[in-house]
C-alpha positions as CSV (number, residue, x, y, z in Angstrom):
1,X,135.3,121.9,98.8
2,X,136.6,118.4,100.0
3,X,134.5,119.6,103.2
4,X,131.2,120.1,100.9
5,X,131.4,116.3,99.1
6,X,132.1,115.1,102.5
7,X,129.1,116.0,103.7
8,X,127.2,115.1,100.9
9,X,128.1,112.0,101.1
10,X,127.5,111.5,104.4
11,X,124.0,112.7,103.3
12,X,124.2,110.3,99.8
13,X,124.8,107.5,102.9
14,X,121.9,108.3,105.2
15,X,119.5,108.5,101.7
16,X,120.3,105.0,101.3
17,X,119.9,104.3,104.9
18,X,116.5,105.5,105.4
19,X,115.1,103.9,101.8
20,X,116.7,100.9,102.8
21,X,114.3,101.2,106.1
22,X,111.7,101.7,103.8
23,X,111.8,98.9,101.6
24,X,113.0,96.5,104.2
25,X,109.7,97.9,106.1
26,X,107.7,96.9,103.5
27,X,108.4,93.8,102.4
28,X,108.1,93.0,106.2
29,X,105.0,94.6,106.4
30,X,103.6,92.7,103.3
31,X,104.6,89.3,104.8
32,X,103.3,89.8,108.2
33,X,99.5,91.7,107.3
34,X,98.2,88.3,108.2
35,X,100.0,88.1,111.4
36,X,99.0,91.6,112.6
37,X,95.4,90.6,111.9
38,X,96.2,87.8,114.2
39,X,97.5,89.7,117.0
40,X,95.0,92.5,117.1
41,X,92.1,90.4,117.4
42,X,93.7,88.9,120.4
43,X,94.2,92.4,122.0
44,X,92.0,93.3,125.3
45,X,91.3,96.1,127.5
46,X,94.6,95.0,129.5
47,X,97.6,97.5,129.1
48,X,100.0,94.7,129.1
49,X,98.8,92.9,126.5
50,X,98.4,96.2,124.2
51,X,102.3,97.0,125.1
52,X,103.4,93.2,124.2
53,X,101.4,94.0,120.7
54,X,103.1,97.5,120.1
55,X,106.8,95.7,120.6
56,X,105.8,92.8,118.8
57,X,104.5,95.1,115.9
58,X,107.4,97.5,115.7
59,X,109.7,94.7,115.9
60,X,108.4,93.7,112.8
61,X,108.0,96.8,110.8
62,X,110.9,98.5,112.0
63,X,108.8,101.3,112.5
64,X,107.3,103.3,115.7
65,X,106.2,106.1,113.9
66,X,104.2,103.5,111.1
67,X,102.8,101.4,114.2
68,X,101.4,104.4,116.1
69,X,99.8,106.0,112.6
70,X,98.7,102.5,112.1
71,X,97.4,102.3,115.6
72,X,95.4,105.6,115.1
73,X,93.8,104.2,112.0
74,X,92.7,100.9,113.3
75,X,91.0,103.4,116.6
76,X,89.0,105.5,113.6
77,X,87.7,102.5,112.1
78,X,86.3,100.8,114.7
79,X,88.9,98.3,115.1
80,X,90.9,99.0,118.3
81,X,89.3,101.0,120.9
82,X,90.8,104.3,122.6
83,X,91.7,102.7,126.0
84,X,93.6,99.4,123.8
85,X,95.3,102.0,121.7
86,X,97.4,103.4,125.0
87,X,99.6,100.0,125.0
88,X,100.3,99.8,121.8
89,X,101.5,102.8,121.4
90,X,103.7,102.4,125.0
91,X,105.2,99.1,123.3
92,X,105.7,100.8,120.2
93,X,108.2,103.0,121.8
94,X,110.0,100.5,123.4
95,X,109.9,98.3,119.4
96,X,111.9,100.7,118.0
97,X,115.1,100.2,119.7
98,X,115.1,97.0,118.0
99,X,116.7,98.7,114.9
100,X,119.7,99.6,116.8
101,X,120.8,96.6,117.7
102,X,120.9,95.5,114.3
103,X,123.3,98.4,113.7
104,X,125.5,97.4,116.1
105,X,126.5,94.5,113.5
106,X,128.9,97.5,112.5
107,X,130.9,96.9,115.3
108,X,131.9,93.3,115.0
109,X,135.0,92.4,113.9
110,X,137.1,89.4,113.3
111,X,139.6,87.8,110.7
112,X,138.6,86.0,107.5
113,X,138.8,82.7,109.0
114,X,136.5,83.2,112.2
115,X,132.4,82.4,111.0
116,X,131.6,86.0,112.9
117,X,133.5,87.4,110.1
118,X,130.4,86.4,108.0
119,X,128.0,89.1,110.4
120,X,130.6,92.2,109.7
121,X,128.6,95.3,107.8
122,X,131.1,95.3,104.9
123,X,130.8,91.9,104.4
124,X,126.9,91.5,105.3
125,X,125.4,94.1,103.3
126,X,126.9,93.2,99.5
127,X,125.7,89.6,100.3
128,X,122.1,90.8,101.3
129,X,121.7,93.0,98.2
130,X,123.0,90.0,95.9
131,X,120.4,87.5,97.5
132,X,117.7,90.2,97.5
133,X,117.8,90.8,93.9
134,X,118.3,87.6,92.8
135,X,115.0,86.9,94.6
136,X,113.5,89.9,93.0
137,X,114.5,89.1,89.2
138,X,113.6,85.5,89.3
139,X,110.6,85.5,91.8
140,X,107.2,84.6,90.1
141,X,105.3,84.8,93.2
142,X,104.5,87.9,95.7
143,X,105.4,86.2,98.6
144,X,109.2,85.3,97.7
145,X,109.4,89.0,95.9
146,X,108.5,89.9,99.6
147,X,111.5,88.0,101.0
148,X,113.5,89.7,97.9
149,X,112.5,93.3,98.8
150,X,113.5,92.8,103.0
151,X,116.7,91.1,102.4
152,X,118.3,93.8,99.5
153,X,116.5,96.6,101.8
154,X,118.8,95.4,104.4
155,X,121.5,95.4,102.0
156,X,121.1,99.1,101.4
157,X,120.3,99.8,104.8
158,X,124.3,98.5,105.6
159,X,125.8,100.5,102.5
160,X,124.2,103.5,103.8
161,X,125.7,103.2,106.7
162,X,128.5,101.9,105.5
163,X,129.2,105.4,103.4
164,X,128.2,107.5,106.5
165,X,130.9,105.7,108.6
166,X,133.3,106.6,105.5
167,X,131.8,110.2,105.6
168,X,132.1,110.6,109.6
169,X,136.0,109.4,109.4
170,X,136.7,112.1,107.1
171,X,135.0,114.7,109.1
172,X,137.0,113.7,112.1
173,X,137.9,117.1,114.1
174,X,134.8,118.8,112.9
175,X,132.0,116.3,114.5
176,X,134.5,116.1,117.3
177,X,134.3,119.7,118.2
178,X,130.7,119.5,117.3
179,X,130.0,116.5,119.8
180,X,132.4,118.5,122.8
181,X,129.8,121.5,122.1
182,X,126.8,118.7,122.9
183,X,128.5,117.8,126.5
184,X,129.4,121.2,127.4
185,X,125.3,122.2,126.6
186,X,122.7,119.6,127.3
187,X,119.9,122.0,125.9
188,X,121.6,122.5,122.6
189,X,122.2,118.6,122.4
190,X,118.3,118.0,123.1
191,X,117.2,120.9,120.4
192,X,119.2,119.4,118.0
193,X,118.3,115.7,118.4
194,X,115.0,116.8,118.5
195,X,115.4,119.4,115.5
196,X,117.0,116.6,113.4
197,X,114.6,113.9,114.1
198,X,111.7,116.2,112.6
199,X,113.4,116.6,109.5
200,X,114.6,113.3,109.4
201,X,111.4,112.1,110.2
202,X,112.9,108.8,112.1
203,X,114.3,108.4,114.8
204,X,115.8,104.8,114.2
205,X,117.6,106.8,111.1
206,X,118.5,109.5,114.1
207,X,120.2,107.1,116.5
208,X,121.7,105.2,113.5
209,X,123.7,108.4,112.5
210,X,125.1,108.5,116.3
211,X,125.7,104.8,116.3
212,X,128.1,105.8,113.0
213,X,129.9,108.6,114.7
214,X,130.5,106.5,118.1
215,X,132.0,103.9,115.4
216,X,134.3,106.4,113.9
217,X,134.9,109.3,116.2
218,X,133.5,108.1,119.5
219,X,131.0,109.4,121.2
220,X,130.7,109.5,125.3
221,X,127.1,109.0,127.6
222,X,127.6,112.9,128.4
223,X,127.8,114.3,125.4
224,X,124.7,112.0,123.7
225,X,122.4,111.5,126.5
226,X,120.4,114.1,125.8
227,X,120.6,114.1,122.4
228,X,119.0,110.6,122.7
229,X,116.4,112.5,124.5
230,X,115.5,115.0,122.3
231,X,115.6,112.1,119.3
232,X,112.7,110.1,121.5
233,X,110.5,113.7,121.7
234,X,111.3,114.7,118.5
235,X,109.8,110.8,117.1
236,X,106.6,111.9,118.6
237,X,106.3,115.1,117.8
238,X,106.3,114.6,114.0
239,X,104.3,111.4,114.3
240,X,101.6,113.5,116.4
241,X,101.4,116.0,113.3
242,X,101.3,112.8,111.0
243,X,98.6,111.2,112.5
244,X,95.9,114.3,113.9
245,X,95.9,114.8,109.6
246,X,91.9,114.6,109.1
247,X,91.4,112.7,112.5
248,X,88.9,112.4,114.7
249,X,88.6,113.0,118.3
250,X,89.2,110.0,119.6
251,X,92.1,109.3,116.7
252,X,93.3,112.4,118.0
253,X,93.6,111.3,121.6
254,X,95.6,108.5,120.7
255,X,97.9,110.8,118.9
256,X,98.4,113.0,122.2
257,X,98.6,109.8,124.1
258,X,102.2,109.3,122.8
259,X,103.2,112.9,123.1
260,X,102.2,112.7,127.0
261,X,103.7,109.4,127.6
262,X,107.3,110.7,126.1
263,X,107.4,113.7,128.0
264,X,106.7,111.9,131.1
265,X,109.3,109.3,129.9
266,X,111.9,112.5,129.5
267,X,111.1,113.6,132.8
268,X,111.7,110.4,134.5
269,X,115.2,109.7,132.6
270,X,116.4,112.8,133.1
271,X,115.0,112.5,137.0
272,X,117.1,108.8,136.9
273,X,120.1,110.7,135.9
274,X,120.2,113.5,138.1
275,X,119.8,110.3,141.3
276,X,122.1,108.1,139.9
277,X,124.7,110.9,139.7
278,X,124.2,112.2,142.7
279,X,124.3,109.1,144.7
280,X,127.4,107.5,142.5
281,X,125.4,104.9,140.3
282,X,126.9,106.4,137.7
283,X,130.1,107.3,137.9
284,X,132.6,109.8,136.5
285,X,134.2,107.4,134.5
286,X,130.8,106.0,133.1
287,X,129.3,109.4,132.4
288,X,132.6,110.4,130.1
289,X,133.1,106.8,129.3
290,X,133.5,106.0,125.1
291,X,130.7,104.0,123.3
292,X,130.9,102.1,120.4
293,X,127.6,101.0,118.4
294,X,126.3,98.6,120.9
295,X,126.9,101.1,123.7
296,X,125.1,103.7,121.9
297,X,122.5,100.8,120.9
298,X,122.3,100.0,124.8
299,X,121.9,103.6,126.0
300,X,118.6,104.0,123.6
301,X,116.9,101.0,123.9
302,X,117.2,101.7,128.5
303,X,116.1,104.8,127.8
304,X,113.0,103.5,125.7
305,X,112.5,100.4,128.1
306,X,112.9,101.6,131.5
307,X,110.0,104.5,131.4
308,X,107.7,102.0,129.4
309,X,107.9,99.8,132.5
310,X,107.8,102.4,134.7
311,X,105.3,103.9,133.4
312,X,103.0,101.4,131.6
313,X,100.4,101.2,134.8
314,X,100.0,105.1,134.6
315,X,97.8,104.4,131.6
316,X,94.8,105.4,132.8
317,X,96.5,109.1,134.1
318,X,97.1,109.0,130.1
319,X,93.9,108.6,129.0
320,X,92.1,110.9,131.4
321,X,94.8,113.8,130.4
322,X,93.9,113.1,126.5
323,X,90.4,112.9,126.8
324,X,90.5,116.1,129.2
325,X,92.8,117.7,126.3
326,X,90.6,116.8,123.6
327,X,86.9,116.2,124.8
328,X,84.3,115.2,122.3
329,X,82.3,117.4,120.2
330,X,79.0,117.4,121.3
331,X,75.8,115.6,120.2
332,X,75.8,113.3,117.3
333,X,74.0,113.9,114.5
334,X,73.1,112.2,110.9
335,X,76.6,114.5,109.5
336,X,77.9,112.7,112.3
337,X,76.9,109.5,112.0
338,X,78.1,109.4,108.2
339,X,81.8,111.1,109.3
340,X,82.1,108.5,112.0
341,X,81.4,105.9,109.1
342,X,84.0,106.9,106.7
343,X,86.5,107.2,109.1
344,X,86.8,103.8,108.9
345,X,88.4,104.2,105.2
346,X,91.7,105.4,107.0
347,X,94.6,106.2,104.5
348,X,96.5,105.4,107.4
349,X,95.8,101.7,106.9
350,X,96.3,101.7,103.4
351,X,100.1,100.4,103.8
352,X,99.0,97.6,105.4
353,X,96.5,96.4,103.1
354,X,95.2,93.1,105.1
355,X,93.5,95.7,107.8
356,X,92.5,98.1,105.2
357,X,90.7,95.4,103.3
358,X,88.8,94.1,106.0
359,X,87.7,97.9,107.6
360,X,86.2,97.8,103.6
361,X,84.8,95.3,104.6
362,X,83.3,96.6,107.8
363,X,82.1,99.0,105.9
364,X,80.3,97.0,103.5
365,X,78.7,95.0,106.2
366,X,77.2,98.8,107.3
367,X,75.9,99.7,104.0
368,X,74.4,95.7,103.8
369,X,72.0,96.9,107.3
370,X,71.5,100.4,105.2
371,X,70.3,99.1,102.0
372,X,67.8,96.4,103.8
373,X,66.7,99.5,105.9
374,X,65.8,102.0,103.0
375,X,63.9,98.8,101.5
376,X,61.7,98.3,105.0
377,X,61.2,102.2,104.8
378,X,60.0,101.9,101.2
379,X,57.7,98.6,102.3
380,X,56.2,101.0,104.7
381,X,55.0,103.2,102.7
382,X,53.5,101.0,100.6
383,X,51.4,99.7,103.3
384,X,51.5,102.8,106.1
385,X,52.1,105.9,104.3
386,X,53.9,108.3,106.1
387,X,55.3,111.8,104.1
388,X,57.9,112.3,106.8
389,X,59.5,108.9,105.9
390,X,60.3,110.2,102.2
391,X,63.4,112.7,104.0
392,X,64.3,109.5,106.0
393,X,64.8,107.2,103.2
394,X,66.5,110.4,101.5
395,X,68.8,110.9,104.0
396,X,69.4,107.3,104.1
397,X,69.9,107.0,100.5
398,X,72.6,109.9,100.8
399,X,74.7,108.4,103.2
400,X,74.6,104.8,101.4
401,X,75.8,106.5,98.3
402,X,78.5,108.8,99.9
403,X,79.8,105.5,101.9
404,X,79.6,103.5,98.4
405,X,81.6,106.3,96.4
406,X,84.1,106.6,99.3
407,X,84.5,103.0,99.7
408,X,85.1,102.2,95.8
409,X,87.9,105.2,96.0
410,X,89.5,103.8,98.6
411,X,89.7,100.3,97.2
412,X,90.9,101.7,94.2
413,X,94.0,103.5,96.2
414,X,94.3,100.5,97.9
415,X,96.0,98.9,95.1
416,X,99.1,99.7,95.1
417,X,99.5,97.9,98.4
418,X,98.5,94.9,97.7
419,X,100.7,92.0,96.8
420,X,99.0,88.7,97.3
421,X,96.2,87.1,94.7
422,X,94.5,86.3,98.1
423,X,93.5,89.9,99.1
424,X,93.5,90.8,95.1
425,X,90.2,88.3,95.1
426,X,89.2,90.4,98.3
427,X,89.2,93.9,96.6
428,X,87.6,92.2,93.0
429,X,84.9,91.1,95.6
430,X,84.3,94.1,97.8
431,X,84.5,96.0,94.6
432,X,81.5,94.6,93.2
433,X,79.6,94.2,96.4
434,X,80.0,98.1,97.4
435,X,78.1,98.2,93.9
436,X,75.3,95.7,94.5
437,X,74.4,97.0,98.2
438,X,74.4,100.3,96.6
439,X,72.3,99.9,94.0
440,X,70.0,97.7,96.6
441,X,69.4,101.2,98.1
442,X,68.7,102.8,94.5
443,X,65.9,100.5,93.6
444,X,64.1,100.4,96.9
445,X,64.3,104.5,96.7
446,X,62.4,103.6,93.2
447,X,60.0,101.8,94.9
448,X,59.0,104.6,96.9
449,X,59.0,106.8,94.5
450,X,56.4,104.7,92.6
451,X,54.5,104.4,95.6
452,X,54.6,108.8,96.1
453,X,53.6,108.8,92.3
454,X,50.4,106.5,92.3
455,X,49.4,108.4,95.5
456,X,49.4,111.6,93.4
457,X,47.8,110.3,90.6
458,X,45.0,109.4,93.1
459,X,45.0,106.2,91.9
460,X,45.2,103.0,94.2
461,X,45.7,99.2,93.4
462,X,43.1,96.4,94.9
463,X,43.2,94.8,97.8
464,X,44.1,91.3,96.1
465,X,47.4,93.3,94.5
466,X,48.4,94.8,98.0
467,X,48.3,91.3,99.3
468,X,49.9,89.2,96.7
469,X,52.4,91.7,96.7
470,X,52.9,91.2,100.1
471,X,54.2,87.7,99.5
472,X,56.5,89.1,96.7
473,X,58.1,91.3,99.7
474,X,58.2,88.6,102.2
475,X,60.5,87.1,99.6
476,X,63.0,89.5,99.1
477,X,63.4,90.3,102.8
478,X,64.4,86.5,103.0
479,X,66.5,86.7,100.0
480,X,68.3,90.0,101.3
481,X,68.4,88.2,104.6
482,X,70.6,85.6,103.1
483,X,72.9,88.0,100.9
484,X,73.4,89.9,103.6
485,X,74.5,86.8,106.1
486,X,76.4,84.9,103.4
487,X,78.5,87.9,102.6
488,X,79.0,88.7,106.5
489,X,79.9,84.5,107.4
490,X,82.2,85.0,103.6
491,X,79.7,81.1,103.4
492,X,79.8,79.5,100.2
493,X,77.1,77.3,101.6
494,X,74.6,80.1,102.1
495,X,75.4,82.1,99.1
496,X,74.2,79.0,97.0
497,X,70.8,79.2,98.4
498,X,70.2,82.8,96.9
499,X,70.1,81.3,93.4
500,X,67.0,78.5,93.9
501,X,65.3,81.5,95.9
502,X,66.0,83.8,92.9
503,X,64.5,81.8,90.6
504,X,61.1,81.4,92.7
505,X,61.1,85.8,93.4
506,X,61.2,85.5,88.9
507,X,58.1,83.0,89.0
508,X,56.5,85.2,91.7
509,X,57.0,88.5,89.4
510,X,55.7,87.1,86.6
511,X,52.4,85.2,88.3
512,X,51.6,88.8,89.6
513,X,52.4,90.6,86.7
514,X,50.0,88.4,85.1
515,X,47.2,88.5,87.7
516,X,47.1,92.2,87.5
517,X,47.0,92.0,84.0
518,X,43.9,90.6,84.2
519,X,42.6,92.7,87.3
520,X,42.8,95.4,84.4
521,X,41.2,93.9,81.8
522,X,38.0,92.6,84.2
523,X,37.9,96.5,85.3
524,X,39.2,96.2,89.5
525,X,42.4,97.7,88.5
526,X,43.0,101.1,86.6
527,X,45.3,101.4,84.0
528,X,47.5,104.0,85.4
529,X,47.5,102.5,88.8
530,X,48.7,99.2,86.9
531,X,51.8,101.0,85.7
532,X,53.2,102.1,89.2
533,X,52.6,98.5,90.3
534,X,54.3,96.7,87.7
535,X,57.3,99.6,88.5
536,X,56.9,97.9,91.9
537,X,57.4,94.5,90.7
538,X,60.7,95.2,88.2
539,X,62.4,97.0,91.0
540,X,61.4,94.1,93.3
541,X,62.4,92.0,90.8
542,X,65.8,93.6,90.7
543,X,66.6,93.9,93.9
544,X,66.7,90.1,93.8
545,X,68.7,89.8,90.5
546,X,71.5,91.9,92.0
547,X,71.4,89.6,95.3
548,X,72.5,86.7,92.8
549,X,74.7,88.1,91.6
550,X,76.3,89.1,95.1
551,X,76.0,85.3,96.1
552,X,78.3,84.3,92.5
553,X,81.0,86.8,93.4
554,X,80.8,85.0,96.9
555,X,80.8,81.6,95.1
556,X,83.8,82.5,92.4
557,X,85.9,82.8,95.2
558,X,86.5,79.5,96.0
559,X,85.6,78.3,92.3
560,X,87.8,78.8,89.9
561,X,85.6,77.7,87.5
562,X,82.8,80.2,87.9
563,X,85.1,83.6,88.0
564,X,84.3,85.2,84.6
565,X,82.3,82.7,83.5
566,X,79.5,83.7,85.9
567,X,76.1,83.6,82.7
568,X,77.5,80.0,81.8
569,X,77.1,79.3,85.5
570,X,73.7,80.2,85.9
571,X,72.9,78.9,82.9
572,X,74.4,75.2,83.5
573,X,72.9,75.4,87.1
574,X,69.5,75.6,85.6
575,X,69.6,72.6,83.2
576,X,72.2,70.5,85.1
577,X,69.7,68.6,87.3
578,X,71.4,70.0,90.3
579,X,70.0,68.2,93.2
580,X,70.7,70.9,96.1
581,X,69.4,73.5,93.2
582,X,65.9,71.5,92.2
583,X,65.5,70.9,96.3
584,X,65.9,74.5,97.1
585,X,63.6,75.5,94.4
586,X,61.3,73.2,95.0
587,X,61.0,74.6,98.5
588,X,60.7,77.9,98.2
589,X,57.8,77.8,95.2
590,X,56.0,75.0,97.4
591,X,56.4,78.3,100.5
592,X,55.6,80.9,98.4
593,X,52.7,80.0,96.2
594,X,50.9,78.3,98.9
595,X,50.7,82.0,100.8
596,X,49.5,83.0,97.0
597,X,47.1,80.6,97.1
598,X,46.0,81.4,100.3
């Protein structure tokens, strides 16, 4: 029995290990969103600079598996292309190892009165978890609950490893006879390391169990060398199965990518070693030599480095064997073109909530271009009727709604994530734009339905309506012109131009409401025909209503003032005398109702 509690605590330890990782991995990943953003818009086509980003990433996040499901994402929406993905992933291999050399920290040791006493596990660990969750029970603001969360999940990442070392003492003889098996049977060492990695599901948690048995039994280069192997084949293979879930081709690709480059990266290690034996590199003595932490530490992170070197200008060889392996399916069509789209909203990027956020917004940008489309298809057949058209705008309207209820879900699981009031203000915006663009779409798919129901009524306006509602149009394709720029450019400046221009499409409405009015009463308008026109105007009408209120939400964002108080706004703004207000008015009535006039 004193055999079972052993072992469970050695499991209790590595339990507190790996949610250590985690937490530690996510405060980091919360505080550096911003710099991530950073570095992948300074990524190019060159390998190099893809590797430096992988390292630089993983190095952060303490994660290779998280950077290359993070990678695939950022490939599916749009963000990183197939070819820039190949370094990154590379580097990401090579990031990892960073983990183990903090481990190593288990081997220092010095007495009480030396200051590298301070760095020793036993004594590093309790200290980190006091000063995280002091941070965490007196921080007030995300960022410094960040700081909280990585410095008491290093804490528990130490006491983890702290009870497997504990564990592993115990169990002396056993893992000793178990680790003699590994050196007498390299194939059973790489099965197992690969084995335990997939159910582990980390290979930093992996190599940081070893690093605990070289601290307490010892373990030698020949009897973990290929366990170290199988660990590295073993990360990719579960992060493969991770990452192909609901991917795309070229997501895919990226996925095999790191399978390819590993085994290639086996093959030349276990190449190296056979040489360097054989020629007396590597001694007798080294090959049955003892390591400690470090040693163990040292052994992984050459046997990540050297093949990413090695092997980092065979990256084109990589991407011809992926695309070979997975080639692309065939000709795209609308179902494509709408898949390709809402790959963008990648639960992969969800944990890192700074990319997510801004592949939204992507996204929105997209169904911005879609909306404005379906209204020129609806203008058209207002003034070149075409039957064929009504399936296009259809089909159009269908994609702009699946993208809009996709988009909202994913905001909404996006929440949990997020931990800043800077990208909170991001989602309350995006939130409420997905709904305006959408509902853009809706009311220009009622103006041509009003136009399909006067046309079977065989009814028909004058000539005079058609062309002052011709200025009317010319109007809202300059107001959705500016919605549509201000929310790209995120301009403040911009966005208060929609309001004056608002105003003057309300005037405009109402003047032509008015003129057909009385079209109907002298008899050169029916009736019936004035029904489906006014429908025209009210949707027009709308269509401009919902653009102001896109350009307040843009507004609110840098005034405090105007967030939830967005009617007083409006309502100020009219009867406050506002100089850059009365100008803009003023210029847009004098434009428009000189074409009326015309």
């Amino acid at each position: 029995m004193e055999v079972f509690y052993r072992i469970v605590a050695l499991l209790g330890g590595l339990a507190m290990f790996l949610y250590g990782m985690r937490v530690m991995g996510d405060g980091l990943k919360a505080c550096s969103g911003t710099a991530m953003r950073t570095a992948l818009g300074k990524v190019t086509n060159k390998p190099f600079m893809g590797f430096l980003l992988g390292v630089f990433v993983t190095c952060l996040i303490q994660s290779s598996t998280a950077t290359i499901v993070l990678t695939v994402g950022l490939v599916g929406a749009g963000l990183l292309t197939f070819k820039q993905s190949i370094g990154i992933v590379l580097g990401a291999n090579v990031g990892t190892a960073i983990t183990a050399q903090i481990i190593r920290l288990m081997d220092i040791s010095s007495d009480a009165s030396g200051i590298i006493y301070f760095f020793k596990a036993d004594n590093l660990a309790p200290m980190a978890l006091i000063i995280g969750m002091v941070i965490i029970m007196t921080a007030k603001k995300n960022a410094k609950l960040n700081a909280g969360n990585i410095c008491a999940g290093f804490g528990i990442l130490f006491m983890g490893l702290i009870f497997m070392s504990q564990a592993v003492s115990s169990l002396g003889d056993g893992l000793s006879n178990l680790l003699m098996a590994f050196e007498d049977n390299y194939a059973l060492g790489f099965l197992a390391g690969v084995g335990v990695t997939g159910v582990v599901q980390s290979s930093s948690a992996v190599v940081g169990i070893i690093q605990t048995f070289a601290s307490s039994v010892g373990v030698s280069v020949k009897g973990i060398f290929a366990v170290i192997i199988g660990v590295n084949i073993g990360d990719c293979l579960t992060t493969y199965i991770i990452s192909r879930i609901g991917a795309t081709p070229v997501q895919i690709r990226t996925a095999v990518v790191h399978v390819i480059y590993n085994i290639f990266a086996a093959v030349l290690v276990i190449l190296g070693i056979i040489v360097f034996k054989s020629t007396g590199i590597i001694s007798d003595e080294l090959w049955v030599k003892t390591l400690n932490s470090g040693g163990v530490a040292n052994m992984h992170g050459i046997f990540r480095l050297v093949p990413a070197v090695l092997l980092l200008p065979c990256a084109g060889i990589f991407e011809k064997l992926a695309i070979k392996i997975v080639p692309d399916k065939g000709e795209p069509n609308e179902h494509h073109r709408l898949t390709e789209m809402l790959a963008g909203l990648d639960d992969r990027l969800m944990k890192t909530p700074a990319l997510a956020l801004e592949q939204v917004d992507n996204i929105i940008n997209t169904m911005a271009k879609l909306s404005r489309e379906i209204f020129e298809e609806a203008v058209k057949q207002v003034y070149e009727y075409n039957d064929h058209r009504n399936q296009k705008i259809d089909k159009k309207e269908t994609i702009l709604d699946e993208v809009a209820d996709r988009a909202n879900h994913y905001l909404v699981s996006i929440s949990p994530y997020i931990s800043t009031e800077k990208l909170h203000e991001l989602q309350n915006l995006q939130v409420k734009s997905v709904i305006c663009f959408e509902r853009i779409g809706d009311l220009a798919v009622n103006i041509n339905t009003a136009v399909n129901t006067l046309r079977a009524s065989d009814s028909t306006i004058s000539a005079d309506a058609y062309a002052e509602l011709e200025v009317a149009i010319d109007a809202i394709y300059e107001i959705l012109d500016l919605t549509i720029k201000a929310y790209e450019e995120d301009s403040v400046e911009i966005a208060k131009r929609i309001e004056p221009l608002e105003e003057v499409i309300d005037d405009i409405i109402e003047t032509l409401g008015n003129r057909h009015i009385a079209r109907m009463i002298e008899g050169s308008c029916n009736a019936l025909a004035g029904i489906h026109y006014q429908s025209i105007l009210q949707n027009l009408e709308h269509i401009s209503d919902k653009c102001s209120d896109l350009a307040i939400y843009i507004i609110e964002k840098t005034e405090e003032a105007v967030a939830g108080m967005e009617h007083k706004y409006i309502y100020d703004l009219h009867r406050a005398n506002d100089e850059f207000f009365e100008t803009a008015y003023r210029q847009g009535y004098e434009k428009y109702f000189n074409k009326l006039e015309k």
